[in-house]
C-alpha positions in Angstrom: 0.0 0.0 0.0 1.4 3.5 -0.4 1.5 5.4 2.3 1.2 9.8 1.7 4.1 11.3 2.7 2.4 14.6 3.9 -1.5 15.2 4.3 -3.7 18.3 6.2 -6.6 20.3 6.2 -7.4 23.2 4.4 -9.2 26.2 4.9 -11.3 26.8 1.9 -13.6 29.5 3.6 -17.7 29.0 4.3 -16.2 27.4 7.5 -15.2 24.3 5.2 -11.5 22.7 5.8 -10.6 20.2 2.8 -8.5 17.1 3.4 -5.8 16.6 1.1 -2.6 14.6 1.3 0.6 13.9 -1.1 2.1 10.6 -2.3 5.3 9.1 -4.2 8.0 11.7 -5.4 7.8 15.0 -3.9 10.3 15.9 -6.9 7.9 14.1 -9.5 5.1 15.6 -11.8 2.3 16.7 -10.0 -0.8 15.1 -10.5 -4.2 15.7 -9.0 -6.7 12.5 -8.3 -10.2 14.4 -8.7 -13.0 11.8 -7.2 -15.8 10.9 -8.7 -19.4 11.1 -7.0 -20.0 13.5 -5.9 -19.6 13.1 -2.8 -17.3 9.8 -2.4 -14.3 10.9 -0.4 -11.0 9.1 -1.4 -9.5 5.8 -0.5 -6.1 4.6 -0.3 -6.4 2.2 -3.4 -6.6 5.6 -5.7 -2.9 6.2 -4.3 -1.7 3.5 -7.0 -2.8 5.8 -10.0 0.2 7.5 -9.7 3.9 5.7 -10.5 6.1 6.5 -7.1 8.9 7.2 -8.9 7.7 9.6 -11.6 4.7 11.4 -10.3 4.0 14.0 -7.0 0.3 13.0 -6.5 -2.4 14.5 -4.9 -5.4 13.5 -3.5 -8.1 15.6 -1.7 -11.5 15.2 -0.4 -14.1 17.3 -1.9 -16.4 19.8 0.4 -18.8 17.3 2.3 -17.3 14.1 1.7 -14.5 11.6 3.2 -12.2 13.5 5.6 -13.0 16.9 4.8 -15.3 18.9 7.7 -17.9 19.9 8.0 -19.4 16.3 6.8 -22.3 16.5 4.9 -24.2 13.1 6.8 -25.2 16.2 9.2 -28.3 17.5 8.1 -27.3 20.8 9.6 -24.3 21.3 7.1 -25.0 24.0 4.8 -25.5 22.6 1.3 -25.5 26.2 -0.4 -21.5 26.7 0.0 -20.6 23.2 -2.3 -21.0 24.1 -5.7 -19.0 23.0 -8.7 -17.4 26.6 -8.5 -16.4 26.2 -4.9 -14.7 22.8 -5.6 -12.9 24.4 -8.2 -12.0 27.0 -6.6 -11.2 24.6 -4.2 -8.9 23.0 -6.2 -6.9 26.0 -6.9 -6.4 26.8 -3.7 -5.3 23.7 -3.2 -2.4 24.1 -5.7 -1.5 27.1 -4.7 -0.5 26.1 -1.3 1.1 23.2 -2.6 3.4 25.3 -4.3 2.4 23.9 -8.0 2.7 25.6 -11.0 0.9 23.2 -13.1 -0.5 19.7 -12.9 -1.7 16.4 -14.7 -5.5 16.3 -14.0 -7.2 12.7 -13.0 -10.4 11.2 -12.7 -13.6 9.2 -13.4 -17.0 9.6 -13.8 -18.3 12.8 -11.8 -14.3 13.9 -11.7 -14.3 14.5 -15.2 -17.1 17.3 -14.7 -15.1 18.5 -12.2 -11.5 18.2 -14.0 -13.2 20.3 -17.5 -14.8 23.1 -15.4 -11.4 23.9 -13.7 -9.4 23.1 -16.9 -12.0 25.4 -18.5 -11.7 28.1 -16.0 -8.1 27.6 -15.5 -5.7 26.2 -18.6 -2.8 28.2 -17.5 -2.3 25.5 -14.9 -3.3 22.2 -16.3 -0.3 20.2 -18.3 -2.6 16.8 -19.3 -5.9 15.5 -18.3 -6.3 11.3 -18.1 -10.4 10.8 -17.6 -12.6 7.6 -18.0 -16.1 6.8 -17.9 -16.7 10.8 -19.1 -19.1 13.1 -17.5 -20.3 16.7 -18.2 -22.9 17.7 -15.6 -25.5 18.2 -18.6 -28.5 17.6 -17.3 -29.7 14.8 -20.1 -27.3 12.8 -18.5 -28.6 13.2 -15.0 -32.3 13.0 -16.7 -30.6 9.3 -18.4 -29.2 8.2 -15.3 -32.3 8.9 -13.4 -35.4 8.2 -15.5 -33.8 7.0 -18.7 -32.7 4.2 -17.5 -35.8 3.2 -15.9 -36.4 1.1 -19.4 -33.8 -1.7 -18.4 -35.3 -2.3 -15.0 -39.1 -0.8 -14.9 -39.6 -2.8 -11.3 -36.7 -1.5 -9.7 -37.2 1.9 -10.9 -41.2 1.5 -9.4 -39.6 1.4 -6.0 -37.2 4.3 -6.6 -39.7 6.3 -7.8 -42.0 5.3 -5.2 -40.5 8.1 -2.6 -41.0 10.6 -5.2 -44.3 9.4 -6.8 -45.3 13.3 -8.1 -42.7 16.0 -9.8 -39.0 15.7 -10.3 -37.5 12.9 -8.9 -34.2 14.4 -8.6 -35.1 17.2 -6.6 -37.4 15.5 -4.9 -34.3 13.2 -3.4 -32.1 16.2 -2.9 -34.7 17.4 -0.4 -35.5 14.0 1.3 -32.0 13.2 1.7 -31.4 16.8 3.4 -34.7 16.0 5.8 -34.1 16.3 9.3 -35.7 13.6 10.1 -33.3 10.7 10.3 -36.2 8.0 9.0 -36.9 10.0 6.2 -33.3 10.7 5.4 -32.0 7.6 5.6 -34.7 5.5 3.6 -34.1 8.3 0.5 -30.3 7.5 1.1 -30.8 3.7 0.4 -33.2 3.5 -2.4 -30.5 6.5 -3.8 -28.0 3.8 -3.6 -29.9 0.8 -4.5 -31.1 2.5 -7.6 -27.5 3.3 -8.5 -26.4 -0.1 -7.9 -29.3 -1.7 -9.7 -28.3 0.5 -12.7 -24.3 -0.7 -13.2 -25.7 -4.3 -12.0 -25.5 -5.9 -15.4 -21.6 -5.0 -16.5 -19.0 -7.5 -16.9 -17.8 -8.7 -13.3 -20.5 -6.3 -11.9 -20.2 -5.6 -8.3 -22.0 -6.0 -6.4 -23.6 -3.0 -4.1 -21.0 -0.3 -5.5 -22.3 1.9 -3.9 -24.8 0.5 -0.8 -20.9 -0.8 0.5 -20.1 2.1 2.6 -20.3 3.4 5.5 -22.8 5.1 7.1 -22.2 8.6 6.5 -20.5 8.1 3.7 -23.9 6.9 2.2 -25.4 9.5 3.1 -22.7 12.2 1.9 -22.7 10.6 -1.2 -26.8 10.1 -1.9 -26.9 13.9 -0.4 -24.2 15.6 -2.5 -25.2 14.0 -5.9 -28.8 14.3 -5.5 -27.8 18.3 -4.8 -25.7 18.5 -7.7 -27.7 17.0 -10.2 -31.0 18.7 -8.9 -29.0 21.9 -9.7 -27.3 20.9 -13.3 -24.0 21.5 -11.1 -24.4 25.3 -11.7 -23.8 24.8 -15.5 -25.3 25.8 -18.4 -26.6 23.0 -20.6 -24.0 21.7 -22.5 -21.4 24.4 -21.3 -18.6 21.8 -20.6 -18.8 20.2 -24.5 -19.3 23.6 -25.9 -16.4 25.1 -24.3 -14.4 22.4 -25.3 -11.9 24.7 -27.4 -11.2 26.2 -24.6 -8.8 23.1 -23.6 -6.6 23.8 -26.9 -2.8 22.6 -26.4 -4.1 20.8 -23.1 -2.9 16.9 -24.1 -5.8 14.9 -23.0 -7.2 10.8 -23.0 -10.4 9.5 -22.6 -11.1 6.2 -21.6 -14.8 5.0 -21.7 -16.6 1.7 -21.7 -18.9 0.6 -24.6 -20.8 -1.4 -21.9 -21.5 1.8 -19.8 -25.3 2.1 -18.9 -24.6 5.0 -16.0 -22.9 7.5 -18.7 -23.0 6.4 -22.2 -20.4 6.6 -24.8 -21.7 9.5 -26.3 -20.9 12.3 -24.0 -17.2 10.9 -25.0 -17.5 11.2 -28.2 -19.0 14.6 -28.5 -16.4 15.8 -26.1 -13.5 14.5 -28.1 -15.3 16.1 -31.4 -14.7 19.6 -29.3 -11.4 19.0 -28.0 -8.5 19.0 -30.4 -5.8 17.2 -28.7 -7.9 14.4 -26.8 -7.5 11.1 -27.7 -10.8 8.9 -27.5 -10.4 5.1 -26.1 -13.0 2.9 -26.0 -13.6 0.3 -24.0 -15.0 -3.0 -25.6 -15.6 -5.0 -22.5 -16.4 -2.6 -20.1 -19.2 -0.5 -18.5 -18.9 2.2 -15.5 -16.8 0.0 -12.8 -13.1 -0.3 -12.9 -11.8 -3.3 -14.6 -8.5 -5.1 -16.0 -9.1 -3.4 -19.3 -9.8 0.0 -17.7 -6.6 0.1 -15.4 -4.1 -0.8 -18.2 -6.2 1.7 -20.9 -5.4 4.5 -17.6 -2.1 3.1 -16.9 -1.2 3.7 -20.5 -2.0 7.3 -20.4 -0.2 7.9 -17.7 2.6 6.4 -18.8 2.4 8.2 -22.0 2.6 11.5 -20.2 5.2 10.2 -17.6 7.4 9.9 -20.6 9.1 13.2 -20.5 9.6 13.0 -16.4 13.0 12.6 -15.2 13.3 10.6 -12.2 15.0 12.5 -9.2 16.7 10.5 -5.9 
């Protein structure tokens, strides 16, 4: 396991503090691990994106989630301070006090929304951008994800929608999973997740509960945060992230995404790599939203193509 040679908290403002913490060569190229979600937190197994030798990583915690305080399984903790802006501005005050000039952006699912607003808002400081199962806060993909989808699994859907019989289900769950009431909360939070899990269930060497497997308040961080962010488009225009694509000119990028993905379909990767002139498009034949064999070398390939040019320091 590798183990972060230096971690703290940082004050972000809003009374928010974000965890962050640094792994393998504080001489390498710096490389930011943007989670997915939102709302998930990091775990040590996302350390191993990053070859010890070549790369600096960082990881962080985004506002609400894992390690980072206030916690959003608190009912109490305001929900109007965590925004996709204030993550990203999160995220450059996060480099800043890391001392970084630029960095090699990486993520998956919900951290590819995250990694083009920044790198949209700020390509002066981005030097490469590795992404799979591509996001882009639109909210047709949040409308896919959940009601679209209801056509593959009508019974399961029945029960999710069953909380929410009337009106948008979306924002209907962003306010039941923000109820004081810890019965109310807590049943939204768990058909949140089951729904999720029911909707990757059929992938290659699914597993199983993906996303019911936490713990407690990281359920209900994540169930709260998403439901907040897709109930709100994630304070983007519609289609902002793919039509501002140009913007991400001279900005090396790959994207990895699975044929087989039911959460995000392919085609948000395709449009995006129609938009952005130096990304590189790889799809995945065998694979859907979860990490697999074929995922981690298509990743691991990327990064080694951009670790190329790193010289390796004692």
């Amino acid at each position: 396991m590798i183990e972060p040679y230096d971690h703290g908290l940082l004050d972000v403002g809003d009374g928010n503090r974000v965890y962050w913490e640094t792994c393998g060569n504080p001489d390498g190229k710096p490389a930011l691990f943007v989670h997915g979600g939102p709302g998930t937190g990091c775990n040590p197994n996302m350390r191993a994106a990053f070859d010890e030798q070549r790369f600096r990583g960082v990881l962080f915690d985004q506002r609400g989630s894992g390690r980072s305080t206030p916690h959003a399984s608190d009912p109490a903790v305001d929900m109007s301070v965590n925004t996709t802006w204030h993550l990203v501005e999160d995220m450059e005050r996060l480099r800043e006090h890391l001392g970084i000039d630029k960095w090699l952006l990486y993520g998956g699912s919900w951290g590819c929304t995250l990694i083009l607003a920044y790198a949209q808002r700020h390509p002066e400081r981005v030097s490469e951008i590795v992404m799979s199962a591509v996001t882009s806060g639109r909210r047709t993909e949040s409308d896919w994800l959940y009601r679209g989808a209801a056509r593959f699994f009508p019974e399961e859907y029945a029960r999710f929608r069953a909380l929410v019989p009337t009106g948008d289900v979306i924002a209907g769950y962003a306010s039941l999973t923000s109820s004081p009431d810890d019965e109310v909360r807590l049943r939204a939070v768990h058909e949140w997740c089951r729904w999720e899990d029911t909707v990757v269930s059929l992938e290659p060497a699914a597993k199983p509960n993906m996303y019911s497997d936490k713990d407690p308040d990281g359920l209900v961080a994540f169930a709260r945060i998403t439901s907040h962010y897709c109930a709100n488009g994630a304070w983007l225009e519609e289609g902002q992230l793919i039509r501002d694509a140009h913007l991400l000119a001279g900005i090396p990028g790959v994207l990895v995404h699975g044929r087989l993905d039911l959460s995000c379909p392919f085609d948000t990767a395709w449009e995006l790599a129609q938009r952005w002139p130096d990304a590189e498009l790889v799809p995945l034949r065998n694979t859907g939203h979860q990490v697999t064999d074929e995922r981690r070398l298509a990743m691991r390939t990327a990064m080694e193509k951009f670790s190329a040019d790193v010289s390796i320091r004692p």
